[in-house]
C-alpha positions in Angstrom: -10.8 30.4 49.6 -13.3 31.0 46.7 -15.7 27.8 47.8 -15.6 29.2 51.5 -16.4 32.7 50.3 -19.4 31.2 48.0 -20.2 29.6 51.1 -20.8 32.0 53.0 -22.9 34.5 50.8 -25.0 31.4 50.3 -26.1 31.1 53.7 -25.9 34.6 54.1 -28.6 34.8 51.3 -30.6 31.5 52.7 -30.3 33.6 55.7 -31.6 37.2 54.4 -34.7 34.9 52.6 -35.5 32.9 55.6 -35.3 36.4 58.0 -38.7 37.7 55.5 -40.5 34.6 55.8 -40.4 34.0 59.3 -40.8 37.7 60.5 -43.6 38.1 58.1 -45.6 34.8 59.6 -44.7 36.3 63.2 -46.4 39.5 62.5 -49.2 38.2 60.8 -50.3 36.0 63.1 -49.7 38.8 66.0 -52.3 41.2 63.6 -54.4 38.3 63.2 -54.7 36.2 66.5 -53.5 39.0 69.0 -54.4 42.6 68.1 -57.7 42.1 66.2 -56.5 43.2 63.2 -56.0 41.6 59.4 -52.6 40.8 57.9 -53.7 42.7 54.4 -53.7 45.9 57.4 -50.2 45.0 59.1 -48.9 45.2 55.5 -50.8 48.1 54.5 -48.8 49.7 57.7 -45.7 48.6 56.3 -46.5 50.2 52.8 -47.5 52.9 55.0 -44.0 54.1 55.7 -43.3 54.3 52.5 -46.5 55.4 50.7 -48.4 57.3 53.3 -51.9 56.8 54.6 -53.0 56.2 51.2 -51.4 53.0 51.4 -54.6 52.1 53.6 -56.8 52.5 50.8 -54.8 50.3 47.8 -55.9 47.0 48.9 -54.0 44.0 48.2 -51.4 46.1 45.8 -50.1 48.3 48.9 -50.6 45.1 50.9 -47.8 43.5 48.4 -45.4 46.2 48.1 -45.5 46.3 52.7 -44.6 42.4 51.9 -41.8 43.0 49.6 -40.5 46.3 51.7 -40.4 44.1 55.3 -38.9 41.1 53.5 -36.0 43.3 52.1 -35.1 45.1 55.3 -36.5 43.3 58.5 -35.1 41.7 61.0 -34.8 42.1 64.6 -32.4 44.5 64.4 -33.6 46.7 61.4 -37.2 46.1 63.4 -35.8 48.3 66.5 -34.1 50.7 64.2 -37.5 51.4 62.5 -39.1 51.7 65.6 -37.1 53.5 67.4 -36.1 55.9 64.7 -37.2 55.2 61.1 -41.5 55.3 61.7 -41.2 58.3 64.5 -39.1 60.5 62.0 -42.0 59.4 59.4 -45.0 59.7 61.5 -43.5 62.5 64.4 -45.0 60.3 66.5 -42.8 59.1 69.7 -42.7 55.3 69.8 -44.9 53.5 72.1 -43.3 51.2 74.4 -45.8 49.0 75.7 -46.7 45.1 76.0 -47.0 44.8 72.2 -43.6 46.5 71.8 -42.2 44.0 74.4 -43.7 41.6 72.7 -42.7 42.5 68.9 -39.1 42.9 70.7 -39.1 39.5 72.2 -40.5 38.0 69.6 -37.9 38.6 67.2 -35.3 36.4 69.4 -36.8 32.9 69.2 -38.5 33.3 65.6 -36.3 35.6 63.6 -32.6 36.2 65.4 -32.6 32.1 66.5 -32.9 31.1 62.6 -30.2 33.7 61.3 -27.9 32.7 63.6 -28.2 28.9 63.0 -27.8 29.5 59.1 -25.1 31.7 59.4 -23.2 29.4 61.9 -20.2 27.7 60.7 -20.3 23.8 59.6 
């Protein structure tokens, strides 16, 4: 029972680590390639939530700390809780749900959701 537990909160870690890596190269390359935007700024945004619009100014620092925050909570769920509920609340902004919503929402199937679920599936 012990080495099955083990087992499991392994891949449940390997899991969490690969969620942040994969989300995080998603998004960047849907700043960078698809909105027009830079991946230091899509971080800075993430910051944002945390920091306020400051977090625009701090350069690669605030860009860091939206790294660490997205790779420590997101995922395709956490990623419709925050923006559904979490950034609106923070912003009193309603959430705009257009193409690159869709998109952000889709996206999160093949390249984040897909991975979890093949390193959490049993062997």
């Amino acid at each position: 029972m012990t080495s099955m537990s083990g087992d499991w909160l392994s891949r449940l870690l390997i899991a969490a680590l690969v969620t942040g890596v994969t989300d995080g190269l998603f998004s960047s390359a849907l700043a960078a390639l698809a909105y027009g935007s830079t991946v230091t700024r899509l971080w800075q945004g993430v910051a944002s939530t945390l920091l306020g619009a400051s977090a625009f100014e701090g350069g690669m620092r605030t860009a860091a700390i939206g790294v660490l925050t997205a790779a420590a909570i997101y995922g395709p769920v956490i990623w419709l809780v925050m923006s559904m509920a979490v950034v609106p609340a923070l912003t009193h902004r309603s959430p705009a749900i257009n193409l690159r919503w869709w998109v952000q929402f889709f996206g999160h199937i093949p390249f984040v959701a897909l991975p979890i679920a093949g390193l959490l599936a049993p062997r």
